[in-house]
Every structure is written in C-alpha cells, then in structure tokens.
C-alpha angles and dihedrals in degrees: 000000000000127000104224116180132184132203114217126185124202118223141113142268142164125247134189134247132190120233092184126073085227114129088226117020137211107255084240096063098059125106111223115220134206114223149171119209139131136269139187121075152187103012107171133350114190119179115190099325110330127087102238098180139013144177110186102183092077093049079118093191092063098090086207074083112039084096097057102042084053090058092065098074115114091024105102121123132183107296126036124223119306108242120199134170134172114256103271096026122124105245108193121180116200110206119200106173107217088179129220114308096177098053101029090236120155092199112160120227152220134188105224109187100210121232087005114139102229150143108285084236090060098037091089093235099142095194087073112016121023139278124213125263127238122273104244098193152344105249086056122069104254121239120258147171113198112212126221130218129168100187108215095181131046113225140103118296128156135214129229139175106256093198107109082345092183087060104024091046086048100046091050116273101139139082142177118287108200121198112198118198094248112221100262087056087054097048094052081049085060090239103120140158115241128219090261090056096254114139103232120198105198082343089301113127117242113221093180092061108068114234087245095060122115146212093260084062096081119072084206155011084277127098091217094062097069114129129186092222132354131209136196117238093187090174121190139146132227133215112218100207090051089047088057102035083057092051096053096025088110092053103036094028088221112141114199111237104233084223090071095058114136105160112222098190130045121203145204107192096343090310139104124213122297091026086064098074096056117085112280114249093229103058113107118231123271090254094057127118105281091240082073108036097047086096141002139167103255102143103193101103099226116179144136125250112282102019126119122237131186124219115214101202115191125181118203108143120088109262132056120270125211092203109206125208123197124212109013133039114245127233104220099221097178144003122212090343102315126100121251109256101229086069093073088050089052097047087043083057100043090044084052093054094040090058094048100038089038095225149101107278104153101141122122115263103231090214102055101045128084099250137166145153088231125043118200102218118188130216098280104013129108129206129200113209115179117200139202111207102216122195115254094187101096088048102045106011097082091046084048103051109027100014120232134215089043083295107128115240119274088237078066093039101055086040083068089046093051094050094056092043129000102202104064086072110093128239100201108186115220136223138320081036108209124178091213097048110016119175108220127193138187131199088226091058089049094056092063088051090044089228120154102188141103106055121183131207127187122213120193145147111291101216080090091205083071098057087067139088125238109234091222097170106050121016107010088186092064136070135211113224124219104057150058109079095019138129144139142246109213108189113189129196126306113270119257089205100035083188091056095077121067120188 
C-alpha cells in the first residue's frame, strides 16, 4: 500500500486545434481555442516509510512556492493530468483554484472522481457538499481542500470539475483517473510471481505472461485480463461559439444557453486527427521517475504482432460515440471499472479444462466473451477492449506478393494504380511522427522490399462527420475529412526475442 497524493490547480489556457487534414500544418491554419483544465501533478508517493517519489515545488504550504504555483495560471491545456494508484492505496488531491486570468472569472471549483465510491462529503458535487474558492494572491496560502479515495476496484475512471458541469465539463476540466490491481489483489485472485520471476495462476506457470510483466499489466484481478501495453482514448467534443461566449462572458455579459450546444471539433486525448499521431506534450520523457512514466495519453496505438494491448475508452463529451476498430475484433474485459462478467464464465471453463487435461489453457473462449468490432460508449462511461494483434501475413501475404486463383498479386495491382496516379496511393508516416523527421512508407515500397510489416488500422468514431475538421478560418461551411475522433494502430513485425521488449 502506498499514499500517493497529487496536487491539481484550476485555471485556463488556450490550445490549439487543426482545421486542415495536413500532417504538419502551417501556424496560420490552426483554430485557438479558449479552455479551462486543470494543471499540477504527482506531488509525493510514500510507500511504508520512505519517500519514493517528490516534487517539492507543489508543497503549496511552503511560501518559497507560492510564486511559482501563481505562475501557472493560464497554462491549462485538454486533458488534465492522468491520475493512477494501485488497488488499496491511499490516493489524496489536493485543489487550489487560481482562477481564470484570461476571462477575468472568479468561478469556484471541485475535483469529482467519477464512478468513485466515496463519502458524499469527498464526491465534488458542490450542491451538497462544498467547491474550493479563488486564490486571491501569492503572498497569501492559498486556499485548498484536499480530496480522498481508497480505491477498492481496479478499473478506468475518470475525474471532472462538478461546478457549473454542463459548462466546466465542456470547457475541459476533466482527465483520466487509472486503478491498477495492486499485488496483494492479485495474489487473493491465486495469480502470484514467484521468486524466479514466472507469473503462476493456481502454481501453474503462465507461458502466455513474459517473466518481465508486472502487477499494473492486468486491468483486473483476472488472468485473462494481461496486456503487453495499455492507452487512454479520453474522447470529448468541443462547441466553438460557447468556447468563445465564455471567454468574453465578463466583457460582453452574454452567457451561452447549454440547449444550443452543436460541438465543431471531436476529440481523442485533447487532440483532433492528424495531431494524434504526433507524441503527446504531456508525456514525460522515458528517463523520468516511473511514477510518471507507468501511463500517458499518446494515442498512436504502436505494438508489435502478437502482443496484447488494452484500450482504456473514456467518454466524456456529450454525445454518444460508436467507436469503431480496424483490423481485429475486441474482447470487452470491463465496463466503468468492473469486469465483464463473462470474464468470470470463461476463466470457470478454462479452470475446468485445466484441471482435466492437466495443462495451461488460459486463453479467452471466443464464444463465450462479449466481443465486437464497434463499441456504443456513452457520455460518462467508460469501456475497457483488450486486443490481440494477430499476424495477417499467412493468410494474405501469399494473395499480396505472388497473387493466387489466376488473380495477379496487389503488389501488381497498386503498381498499376500508381502509375495512373500517383496520389491514390497512401503515404501513410510511421512512428515516432516529427514533423521535422517523419518516416514515411508506402505499400507499394514495401512491395519491392517484399515486406509485409508494418500494417496499419485506423480506429475512429463511426458517426464520419466527426472524423472531420471544421475549416474555421476560411470557409466555416466546409470540412476537412479526414480528422476529429481519428487515430491509427500500427502493428510491426513479430519479435524475434519476445523477452526483449518490456512494456
């Protein structure tokens, strides 16, 4: 059990959002946007009784900081800080409110920690329990609350201002909100380490889990629920005209009426497509402390073939989103932080075989699971789909290199296409995308390579129109497609040394 408490200051910010489908746009082209969030971070981690991780400059009762955490103000950006926590810590958030610079608003302010079971004194619903007052100045301590959660399930939640929730929600007060299984939940649920580093399930060996996994690869207290990396979809949507009413509300005294809402701009983790395939500005770097590095919001899927991934979907924008996956079918594991329960069925059969064939047989049964290619989320909900990204090749490589049923290869055939027009064939840029040194690939390249890999799947929001940006600038009546809600799965080729690659 560890106590890990953040420290999260409310302010505003601008972002900005593309209205062009170009992979790097000009300056000129991008939409500035008006928002509210919140900023701050990881302030202290002990575990037992050592300090394991601090960051002293938010220790906001120490006046030496009072400067610094003022300067903050005006910096917030979509989303806020992902908070995460082992099943059975002690998770504490501390609120200052620095109030909003920008558009000169004084609105008070909560942290509600969405789907968490807590005191009604603790759950940041203002009407019945309390929000946090402005900061008036630093030479004075700021005011604060600071906020409790044990969380008793693992799971994705996600976390929201519920001051004025139809605006604050709307103008980006919320983030991601992670619960691990902790090693002692594991343990109760018989899947255990052993002292050479082997994951058991009832003492029997998993060769499916690598040596180098760890407790925070499970979504639950399941065996059937490890995953060789994980990424947040926080999905939301934003409506120009109320961005800007509530920027100039305290000038022109116009207050935008919630009924009127017609969003302009979708998002996946603050950002619309093809800024979602560039690294995300708030991930730390790779030699940070780990505290910092266990989960971020880069929203480019980017595995190898054969390894499992879990996709954390969040909802928190106001319509609901048919979220749409190329390539595989999904397994949906859990559902706003609790495991499917078909989960439990599957694991009872494959126990039940185990025992009779006296062997390791924990692998999902398709039939039994709650599977799909589109899952319907709902505002506030949040949906957990683990992959397997199985390898194509034996099936299609043969038909796409050499041709097969008297029909020529489509390496041939998108030779053909190239050589009428050049530009219907894709160039699709790999990762790490940079704009100042993007790799960029084309089947028909890798056909005179005779390289399968990589493949690449979109997933995107299946309502199309919101996989578009909105040309803002100049011609409001036109979109640019493709954009909004869209991102891609790049899947490269199988590992030769499985073990080599840690999450």
């Amino acid at each position: 059990m560890a106590i890990r408490h953040y420290v999260l200051l409310a302010t505003d910010g601008f972002i900005q959002l593309p209205t062009t489908k170009e992979l790097c746009p000009s300056p000129d082209t991008l939409q500035k946007l008006y928002v509210f969030g919140f900023v701050g971070g990881l302030y202290q981690v002990i575990e037992g009784d050592k300090i394991t991780y601090e960051n002293p400059s938010l220790n906001w009762k120490d006046p030496a900081n009072w400067s610094g955490l003022w300067a903050m103000q005006s910096t917030a950006a979509i989303p806020s800080p992902i908070l995460w926590a082992d099943q059975g810590d002690r998770l504490y958030i501390t609120l200052i409110n620095l109030g909003m610079p920008v558009s000169h608003l004084s609105d008070p302010h909560t942290i509600h920690l969405h789907g968490a079971h807590v005191a009604t004194q603790l759950d940041g619903f203002p009407e019945s329990s309390f929000s946090v007052p402005m900061w008036m100045a630093p030479t004075e301590i700021p005011p604060t609350a600071t906020y409790y959660f044990l969380p008793e399930h693992p799971g994705t939640y996600m976390y929201h201002c519920h001051v004025e929730a139809s605006e604050h929600v709307q103008m980006g007060m919320y983030g991601a909100l992670v619960i691990y299984p902790s090693v002692e939940s594991l343990e109760a649920a018989s899947i255990k380490k052993d002292s050479c580093g082997y994951w058991r399930y009832k003492g029997e060996i998993q060769e499916q889990i690598p040596r180098y996994a760890s407790h925070r690869q499970f979504a639950y207290n399941n065996i059937q629920t490890y995953y060789d990396k994980e990424y947040v979809m926080l999905l939301s949507d934003i409506d120009l005209k109320w961005h800007q009413t509530v920027e100039t509300a305290f000038e022109t005294g116009k207050i935008f009426n919630a009924s009127d809402f017609k969003p302009d701009f979708w998002l996946i983790n603050g950002r619309a497509f093809p800024d979602t395939l560039q690294p995300h500005p708030q991930t730390p770097p790779k030699d940070s402390d780990p505290n910092l590095t266990q989960i971020n919001y880069e929203s480019y899927v980017h595995v190898y073939t054969d390894q499992k991934f879990l996709l954390r979907m969040i909802n928190m924008g106001y319509a609901v989103v048919p979220w749409h996956i190329h390539g595989w079918h999904f397994t949906v594991i859990g559902k706003d932080a609790h495991p499917s329960p078909f989960l439990s069925i599957s694991q009872k059969l494959d126990d039940i075989s185990m025992h009779l064939c006296n062997k390791n047989s924990m692998n999902m049964n398709d039939d039994m699971m709650d599977m799909g290619f589109t899952e319907t989320i709902g505002s506030g909900e949040t949906h957990d789909l683990l992959l397997t990204a199985e390898n194509k090749e034996p099936i299609y490589g043969r038909y796409i290199f050499e041709g097969q049923d008297s029909i020529p290869s489509l390496c041939e055939q998108m030779s053909e296409i190239k050589n009428i027009d050049p530009a219907l064939i894709a160039e699709i840029p790999t990762q790490p995308v940079s704009c100042n040194n993007t790799n960029i690939v084309t089947y028909v390249d890798l056909c005179a390579q005779f390289e399968f890999f990589p493949q690449f799947y979109p997933m995107h929001n299946h309502d199309d129109y919101k996989v578009t940006n909105t040309n803002t600038l100049e011609n409001p009546a036109f979109s640019n497609y493709p954009g909004g809600q869209l991102t891609m799965i790049q899947t490269d080729a199988p590992l030769s040394n499985p073990k080599s690659e840690s999450k």
